[in-house]
Rosetta silent file (secondary structure, phi, psi, omega in degrees, C-alpha in Angstrom):
SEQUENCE: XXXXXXXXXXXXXXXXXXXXXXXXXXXXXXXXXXXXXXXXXXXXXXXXXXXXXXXXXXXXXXXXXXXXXXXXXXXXXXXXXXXXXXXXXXXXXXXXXXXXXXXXXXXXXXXXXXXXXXXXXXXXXXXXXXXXXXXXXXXXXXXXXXXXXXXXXXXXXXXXXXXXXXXXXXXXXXXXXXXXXXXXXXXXX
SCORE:     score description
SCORE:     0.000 S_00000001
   1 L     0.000  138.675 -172.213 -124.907  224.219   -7.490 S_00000001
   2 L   -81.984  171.646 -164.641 -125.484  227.530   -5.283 S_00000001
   3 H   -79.565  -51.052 -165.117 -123.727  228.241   -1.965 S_00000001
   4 H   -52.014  -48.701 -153.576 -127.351  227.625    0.204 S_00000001
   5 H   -62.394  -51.205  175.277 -127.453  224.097   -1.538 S_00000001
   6 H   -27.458  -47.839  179.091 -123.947  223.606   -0.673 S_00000001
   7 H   -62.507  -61.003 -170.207 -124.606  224.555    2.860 S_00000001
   8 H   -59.520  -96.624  172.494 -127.705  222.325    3.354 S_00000001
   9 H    14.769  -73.717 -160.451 -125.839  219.239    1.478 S_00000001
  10 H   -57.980  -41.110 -172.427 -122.882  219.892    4.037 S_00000001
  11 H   -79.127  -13.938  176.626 -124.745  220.146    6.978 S_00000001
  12 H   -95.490  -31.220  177.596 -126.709  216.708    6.157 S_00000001
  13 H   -68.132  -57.025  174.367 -123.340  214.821    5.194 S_00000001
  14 H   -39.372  -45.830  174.407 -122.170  216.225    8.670 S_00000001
  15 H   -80.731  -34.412  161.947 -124.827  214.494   10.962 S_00000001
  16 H   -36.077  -56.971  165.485 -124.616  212.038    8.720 S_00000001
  17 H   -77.613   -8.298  168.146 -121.148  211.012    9.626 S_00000001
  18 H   -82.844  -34.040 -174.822 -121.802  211.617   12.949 S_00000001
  19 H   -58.484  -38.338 -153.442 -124.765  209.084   12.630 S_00000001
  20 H   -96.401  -42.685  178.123 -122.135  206.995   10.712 S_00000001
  21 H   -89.806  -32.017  174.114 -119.370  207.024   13.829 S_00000001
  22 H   -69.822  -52.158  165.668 -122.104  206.832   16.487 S_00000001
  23 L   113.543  131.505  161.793 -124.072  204.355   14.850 S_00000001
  24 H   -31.643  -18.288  147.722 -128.214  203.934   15.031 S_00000001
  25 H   -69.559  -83.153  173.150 -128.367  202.832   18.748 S_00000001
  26 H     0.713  -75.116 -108.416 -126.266  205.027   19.890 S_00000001
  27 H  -129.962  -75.064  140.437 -127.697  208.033   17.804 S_00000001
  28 H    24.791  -95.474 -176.015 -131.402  206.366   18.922 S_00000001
  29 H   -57.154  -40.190 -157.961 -130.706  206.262   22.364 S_00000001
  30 H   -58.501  -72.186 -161.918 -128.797  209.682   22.932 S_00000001
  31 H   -53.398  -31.240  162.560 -132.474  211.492   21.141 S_00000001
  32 H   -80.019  -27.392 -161.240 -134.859  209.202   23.067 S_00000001
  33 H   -82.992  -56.072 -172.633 -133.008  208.864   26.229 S_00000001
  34 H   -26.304  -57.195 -165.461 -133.007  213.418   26.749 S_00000001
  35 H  -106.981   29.013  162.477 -136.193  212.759   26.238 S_00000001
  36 H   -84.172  -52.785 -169.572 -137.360  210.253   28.465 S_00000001
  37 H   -44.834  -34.942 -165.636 -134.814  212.063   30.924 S_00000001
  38 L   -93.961  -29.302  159.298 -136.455  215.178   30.671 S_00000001
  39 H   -46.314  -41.527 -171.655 -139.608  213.609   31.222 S_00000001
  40 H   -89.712   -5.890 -179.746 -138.740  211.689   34.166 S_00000001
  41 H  -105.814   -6.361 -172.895 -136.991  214.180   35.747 S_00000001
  42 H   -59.869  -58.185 -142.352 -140.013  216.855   35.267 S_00000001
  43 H   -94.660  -28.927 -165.116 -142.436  214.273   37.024 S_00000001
  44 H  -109.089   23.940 -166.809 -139.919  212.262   39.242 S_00000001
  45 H   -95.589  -49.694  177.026 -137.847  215.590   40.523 S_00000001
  46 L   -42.036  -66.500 -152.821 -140.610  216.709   43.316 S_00000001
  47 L   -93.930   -9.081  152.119 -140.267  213.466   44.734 S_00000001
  48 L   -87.817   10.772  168.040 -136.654  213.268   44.971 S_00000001
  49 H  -128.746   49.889  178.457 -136.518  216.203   46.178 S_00000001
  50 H   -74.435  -29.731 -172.744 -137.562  215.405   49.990 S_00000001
  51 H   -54.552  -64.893  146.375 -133.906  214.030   50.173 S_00000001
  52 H   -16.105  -73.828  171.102 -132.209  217.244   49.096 S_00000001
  53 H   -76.724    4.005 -152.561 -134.319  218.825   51.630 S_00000001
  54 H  -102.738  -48.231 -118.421 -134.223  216.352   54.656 S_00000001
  55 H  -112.361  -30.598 -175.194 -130.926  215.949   54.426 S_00000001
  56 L  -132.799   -8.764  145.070 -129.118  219.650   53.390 S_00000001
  57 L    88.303   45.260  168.960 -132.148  221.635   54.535 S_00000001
  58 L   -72.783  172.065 -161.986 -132.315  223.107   51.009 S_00000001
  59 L  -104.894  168.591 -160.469 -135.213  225.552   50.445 S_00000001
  60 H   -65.571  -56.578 -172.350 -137.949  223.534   48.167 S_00000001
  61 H   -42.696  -54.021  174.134 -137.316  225.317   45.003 S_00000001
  62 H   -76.834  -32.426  165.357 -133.571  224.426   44.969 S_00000001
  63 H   -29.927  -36.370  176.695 -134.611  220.958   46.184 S_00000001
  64 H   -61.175  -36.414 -176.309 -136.824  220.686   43.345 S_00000001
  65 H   -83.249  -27.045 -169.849 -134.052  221.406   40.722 S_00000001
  66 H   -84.730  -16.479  169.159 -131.600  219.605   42.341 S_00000001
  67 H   -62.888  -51.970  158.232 -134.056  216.190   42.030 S_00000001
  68 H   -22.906  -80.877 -167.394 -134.788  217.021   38.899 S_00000001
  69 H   -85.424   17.595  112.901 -131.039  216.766   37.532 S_00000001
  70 H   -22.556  -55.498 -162.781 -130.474  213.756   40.048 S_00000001
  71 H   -99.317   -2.069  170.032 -132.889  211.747   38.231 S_00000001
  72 H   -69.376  -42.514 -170.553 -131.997  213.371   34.633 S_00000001
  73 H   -96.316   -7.551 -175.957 -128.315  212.117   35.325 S_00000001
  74 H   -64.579  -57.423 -165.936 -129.450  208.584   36.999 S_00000001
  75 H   -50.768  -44.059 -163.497 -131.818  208.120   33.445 S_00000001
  76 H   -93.160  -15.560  147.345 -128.990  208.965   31.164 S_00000001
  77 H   -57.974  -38.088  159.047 -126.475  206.829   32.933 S_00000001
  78 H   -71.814  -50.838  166.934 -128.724  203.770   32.935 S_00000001
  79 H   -28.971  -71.366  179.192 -129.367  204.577   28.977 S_00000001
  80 H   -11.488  -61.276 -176.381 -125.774  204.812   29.055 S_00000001
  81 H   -91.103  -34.311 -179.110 -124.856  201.108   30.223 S_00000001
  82 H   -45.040  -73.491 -138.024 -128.327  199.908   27.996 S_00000001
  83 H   -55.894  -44.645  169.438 -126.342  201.388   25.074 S_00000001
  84 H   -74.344  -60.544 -168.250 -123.104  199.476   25.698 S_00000001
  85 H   -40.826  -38.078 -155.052 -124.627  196.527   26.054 S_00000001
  86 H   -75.659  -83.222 -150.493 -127.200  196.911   22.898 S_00000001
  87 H   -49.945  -32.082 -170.619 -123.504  197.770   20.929 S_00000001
  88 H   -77.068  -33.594 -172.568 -121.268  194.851   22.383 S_00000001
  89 H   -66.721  -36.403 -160.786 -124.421  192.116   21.320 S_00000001
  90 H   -68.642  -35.396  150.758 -124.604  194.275   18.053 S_00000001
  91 H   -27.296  -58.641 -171.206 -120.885  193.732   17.690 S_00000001
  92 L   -88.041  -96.025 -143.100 -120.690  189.627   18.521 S_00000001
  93 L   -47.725   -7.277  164.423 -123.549  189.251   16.159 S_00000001
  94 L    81.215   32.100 -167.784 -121.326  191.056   13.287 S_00000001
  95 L  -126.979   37.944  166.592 -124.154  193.508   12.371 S_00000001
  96 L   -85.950   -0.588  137.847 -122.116  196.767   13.297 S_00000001
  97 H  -127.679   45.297  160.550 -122.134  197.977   10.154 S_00000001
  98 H   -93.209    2.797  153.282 -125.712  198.157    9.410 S_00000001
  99 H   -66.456  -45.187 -178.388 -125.795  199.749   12.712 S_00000001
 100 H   -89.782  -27.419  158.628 -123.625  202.496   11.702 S_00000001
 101 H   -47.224  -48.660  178.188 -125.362  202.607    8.203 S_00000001
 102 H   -68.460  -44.299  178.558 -128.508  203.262    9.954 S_00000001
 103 H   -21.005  -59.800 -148.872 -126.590  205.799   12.054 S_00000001
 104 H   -78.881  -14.756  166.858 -125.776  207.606    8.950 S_00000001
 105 H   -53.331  -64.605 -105.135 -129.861  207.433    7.814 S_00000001
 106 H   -88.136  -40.649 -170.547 -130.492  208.151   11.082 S_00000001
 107 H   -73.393  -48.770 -143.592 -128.177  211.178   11.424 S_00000001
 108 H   -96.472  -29.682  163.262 -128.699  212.615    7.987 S_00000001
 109 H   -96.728    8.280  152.705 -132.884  213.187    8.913 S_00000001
 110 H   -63.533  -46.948  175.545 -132.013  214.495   11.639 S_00000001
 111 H   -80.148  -46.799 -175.705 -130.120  217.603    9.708 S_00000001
 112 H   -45.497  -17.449 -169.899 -133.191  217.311    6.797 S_00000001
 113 H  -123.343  -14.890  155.266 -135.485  218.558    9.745 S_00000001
 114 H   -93.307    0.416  153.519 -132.637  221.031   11.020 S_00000001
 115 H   -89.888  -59.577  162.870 -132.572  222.244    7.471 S_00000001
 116 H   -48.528  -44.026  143.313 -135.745  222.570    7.417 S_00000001
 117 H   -57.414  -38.277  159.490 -136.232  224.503   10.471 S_00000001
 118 H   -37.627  -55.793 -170.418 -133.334  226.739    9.415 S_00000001
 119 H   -81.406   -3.847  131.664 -135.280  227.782    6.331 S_00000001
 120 H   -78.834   -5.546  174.571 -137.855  228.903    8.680 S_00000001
 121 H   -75.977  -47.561  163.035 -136.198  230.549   10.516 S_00000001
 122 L   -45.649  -23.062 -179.771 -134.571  232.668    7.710 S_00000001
 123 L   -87.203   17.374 -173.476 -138.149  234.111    7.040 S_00000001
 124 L  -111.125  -55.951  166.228 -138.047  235.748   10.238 S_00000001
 125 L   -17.294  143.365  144.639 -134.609  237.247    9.944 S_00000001
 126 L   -99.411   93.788  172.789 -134.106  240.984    8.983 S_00000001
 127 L  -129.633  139.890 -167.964 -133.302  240.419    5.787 S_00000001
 128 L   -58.439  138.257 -177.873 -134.000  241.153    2.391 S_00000001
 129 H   -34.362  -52.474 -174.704 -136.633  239.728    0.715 S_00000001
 130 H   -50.570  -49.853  169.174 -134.335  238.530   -1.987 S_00000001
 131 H   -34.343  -50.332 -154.953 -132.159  237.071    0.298 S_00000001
 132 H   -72.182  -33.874  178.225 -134.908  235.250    1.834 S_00000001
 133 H   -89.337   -9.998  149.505 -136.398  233.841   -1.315 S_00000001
 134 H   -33.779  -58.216 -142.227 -132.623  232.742   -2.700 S_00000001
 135 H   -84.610  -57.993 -177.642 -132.579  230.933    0.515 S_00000001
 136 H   -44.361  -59.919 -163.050 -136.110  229.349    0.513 S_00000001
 137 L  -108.076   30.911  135.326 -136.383  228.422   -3.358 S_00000001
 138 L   -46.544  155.665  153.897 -132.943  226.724   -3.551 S_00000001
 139 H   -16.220  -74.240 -152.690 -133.145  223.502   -5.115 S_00000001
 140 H   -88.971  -42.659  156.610 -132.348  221.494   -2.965 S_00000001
 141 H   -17.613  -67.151 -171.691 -133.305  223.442    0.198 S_00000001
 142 H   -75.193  -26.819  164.090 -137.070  223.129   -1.328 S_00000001
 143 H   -45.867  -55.154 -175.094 -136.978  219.133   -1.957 S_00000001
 144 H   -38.558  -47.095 -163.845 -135.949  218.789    1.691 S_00000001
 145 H   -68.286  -27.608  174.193 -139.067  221.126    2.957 S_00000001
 146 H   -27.906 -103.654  170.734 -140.479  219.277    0.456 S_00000001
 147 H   -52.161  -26.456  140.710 -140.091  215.898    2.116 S_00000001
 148 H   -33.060  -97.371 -178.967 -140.540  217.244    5.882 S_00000001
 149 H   -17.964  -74.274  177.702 -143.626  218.573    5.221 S_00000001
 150 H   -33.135  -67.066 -129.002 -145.192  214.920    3.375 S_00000001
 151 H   -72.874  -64.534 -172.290 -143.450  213.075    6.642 S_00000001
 152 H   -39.482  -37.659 -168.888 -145.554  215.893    8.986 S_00000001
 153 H   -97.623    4.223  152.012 -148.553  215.232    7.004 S_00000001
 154 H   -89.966   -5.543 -173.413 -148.239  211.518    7.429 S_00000001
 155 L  -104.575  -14.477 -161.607 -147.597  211.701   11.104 S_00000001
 156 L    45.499   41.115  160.374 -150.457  213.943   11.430 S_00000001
 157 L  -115.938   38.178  169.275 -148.518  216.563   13.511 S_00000001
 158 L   -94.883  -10.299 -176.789 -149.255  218.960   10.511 S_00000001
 159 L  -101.886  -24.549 -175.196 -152.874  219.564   12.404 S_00000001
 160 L   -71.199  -39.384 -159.584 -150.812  220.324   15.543 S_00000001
 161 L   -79.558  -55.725 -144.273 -148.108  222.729   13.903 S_00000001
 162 L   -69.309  -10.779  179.678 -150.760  224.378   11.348 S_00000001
 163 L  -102.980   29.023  167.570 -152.671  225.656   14.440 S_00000001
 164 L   -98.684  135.845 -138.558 -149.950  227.610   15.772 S_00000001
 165 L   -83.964  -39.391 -164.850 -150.153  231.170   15.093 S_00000001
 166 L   -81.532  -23.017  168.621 -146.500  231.564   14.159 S_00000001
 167 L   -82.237   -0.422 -150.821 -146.466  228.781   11.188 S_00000001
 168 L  -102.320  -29.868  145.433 -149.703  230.297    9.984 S_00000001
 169 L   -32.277  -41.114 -144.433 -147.188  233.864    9.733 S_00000001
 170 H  -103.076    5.883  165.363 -144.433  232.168    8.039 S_00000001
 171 H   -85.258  -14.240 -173.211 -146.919  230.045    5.908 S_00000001
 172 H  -121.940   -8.238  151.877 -148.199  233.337    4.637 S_00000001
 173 H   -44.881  -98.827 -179.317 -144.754  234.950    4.747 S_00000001
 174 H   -13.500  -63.471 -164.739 -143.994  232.042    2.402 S_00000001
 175 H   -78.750  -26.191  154.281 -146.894  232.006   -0.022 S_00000001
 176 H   -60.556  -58.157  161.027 -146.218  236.142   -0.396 S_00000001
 177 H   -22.127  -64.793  120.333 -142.720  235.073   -1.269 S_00000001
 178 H     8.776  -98.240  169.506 -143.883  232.915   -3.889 S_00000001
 179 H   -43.281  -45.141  157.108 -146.098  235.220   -5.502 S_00000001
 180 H   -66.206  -44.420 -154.208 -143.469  238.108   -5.811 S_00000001
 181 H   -81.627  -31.884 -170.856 -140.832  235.720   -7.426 S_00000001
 182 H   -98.716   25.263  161.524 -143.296  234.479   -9.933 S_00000001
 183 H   -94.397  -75.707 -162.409 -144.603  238.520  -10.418 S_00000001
 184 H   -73.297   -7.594  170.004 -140.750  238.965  -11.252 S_00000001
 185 L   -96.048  -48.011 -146.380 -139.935  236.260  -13.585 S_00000001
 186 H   -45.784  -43.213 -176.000 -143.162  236.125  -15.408 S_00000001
 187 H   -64.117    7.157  158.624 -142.334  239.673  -17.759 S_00000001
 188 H   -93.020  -16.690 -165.060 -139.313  237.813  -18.388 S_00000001
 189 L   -85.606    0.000    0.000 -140.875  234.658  -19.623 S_00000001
């Protein structure tokens, strides 16, 4: 096994055990709660932040920011106490660890989709082609993109992504990539 595969591998056993110590609420909540948080503080920030200004005569702009992360730290503190509660029931009912089993699912596609963005990201680098197509057509590296890619095109946010200018670069980045390595093996075959 090559040093990239190694690398991916490592980096998916790593969230994994963090998935695996946090556990599948936990691990859940933290990625849904930012982003309810960040939602709620985009939309509910304005309106908290007549207080800020009634009250400390801030100018609107910092009022605005400071409402924001008011209601950004209110959301992830109530998430917070949801989560202990969710864990102490999950606990008395004896099911912690198929909680932290899920964790470790939960955790481990998390890094399969930060591997996969990594290995787009390498086709952007300034770097040598070779490099880049080492990195790209590892093994295991290409199952993962592999298995992103199906889950995007089952989710349908593959019609969202494919009309963005920048995959439709590194999709053609890619498919030149391709095309040279199997120009350079075939006179070997």
């Amino acid at each position: 096994m090559d040093i990239i595969n190694i690398i991916a591998l490592g980096i998916i056993l790593v969230f994994g055990g963090f998935g695996f110590i946090s556990g599948f609420i936990k691990g859940s909540a933290r990625l849904i709660g930012w982003i309810v948080a960040l939602i709620l503080a985009i939309k509910l920030g304005p309106a908290s932040s007549v207080f800020f200004q009634n009250t400390f005569h801030f100018s609107v702009k910092t009022s605005n920011i400071l409402g924001g992360v008011l209601v950004f730290i209110i959301v992830m503190i109530i998430i917070a106490i949801i989560v202990k509660l969710l864990k102490k029931m999950v606990k008395a009912l004896h099911l912690s660890f198929l909680d932290k089993l899920l964790g470790f699912i939960l955790g481990s596609f998390q890094a399969m989709i930060v591997v996969f963005l990594l290995s787009l990201f390498v086709q952007i680098l300034p770097i040598t082609e070779q490099t880049k197509t080492t990195i790209t057509n590892a093994a295991f590296v290409e199952w993962n993109n592999e298995k992103i890619a199906r889950i995007l095109e089952a989710t349908k946010l593959d019609s969202h992504i494919r009309n963005n200018s920048y995959y439709k670069e590194l999709l053609k980045l890619q498919y030149k990539i391709k095309k040279d390595v199997t120009a350079a093996v075939s006179p070997l075959s």
